[in-house]
Phi, psi and omega in degrees: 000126179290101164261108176305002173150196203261144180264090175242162179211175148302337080063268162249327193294305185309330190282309196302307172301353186289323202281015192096346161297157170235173179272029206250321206248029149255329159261027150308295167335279207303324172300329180244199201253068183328157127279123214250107162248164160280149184294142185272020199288174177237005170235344176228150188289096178257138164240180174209124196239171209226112177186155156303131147264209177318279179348327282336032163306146208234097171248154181239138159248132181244129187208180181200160181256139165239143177281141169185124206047031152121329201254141184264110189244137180260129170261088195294156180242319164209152185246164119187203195277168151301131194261172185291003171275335171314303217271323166285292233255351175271294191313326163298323179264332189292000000 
């Protein structure tokens, strides 16, 4: 699947950002090799991904893919770093 870019707004971005994050070093993680599980909402297809960024900062993400004019966009829903039980289950898979 081709994604065409970032969903960001008003919206998701202040939730994605509280913790301290930019939108520059959340989509970094999608450039390099995440690990992607699915999410557990019960009313939208949410996923949740796991990765470094440039930096080598260790962030988790909650995201959703949306169609918007035709193009597949990731949408983060929230963000932050990674707690250290993550961060082994990342290094164990990557």
């Amino acid at each position: 699947m081709k994604i065409a870019g970032f969903d960001w707004d008003n919206g998701n971005w202040p939730k994605c950002g509280k913790h301290g994050l930019t939108q520059t070093e959340i989509e970094e993680i999608f450039a390099g090799t995440p690990a992607v599980l699915a999410d557990p909402f019960p009313e939208e297809a949410r996923m949740r991904a796991i990765g470094k960024s440039a930096a080598g900062r260790y962030v988790f993400v909650v995201f959703m893919l949306r169609e918007i004019d035709g193009q597949t966009k990731l949408r983060p829903i929230s963000a932050r770093y990674m707690h250290q039980k993550e961060i082994a289950h990342y290094e164990g898979t990557s």
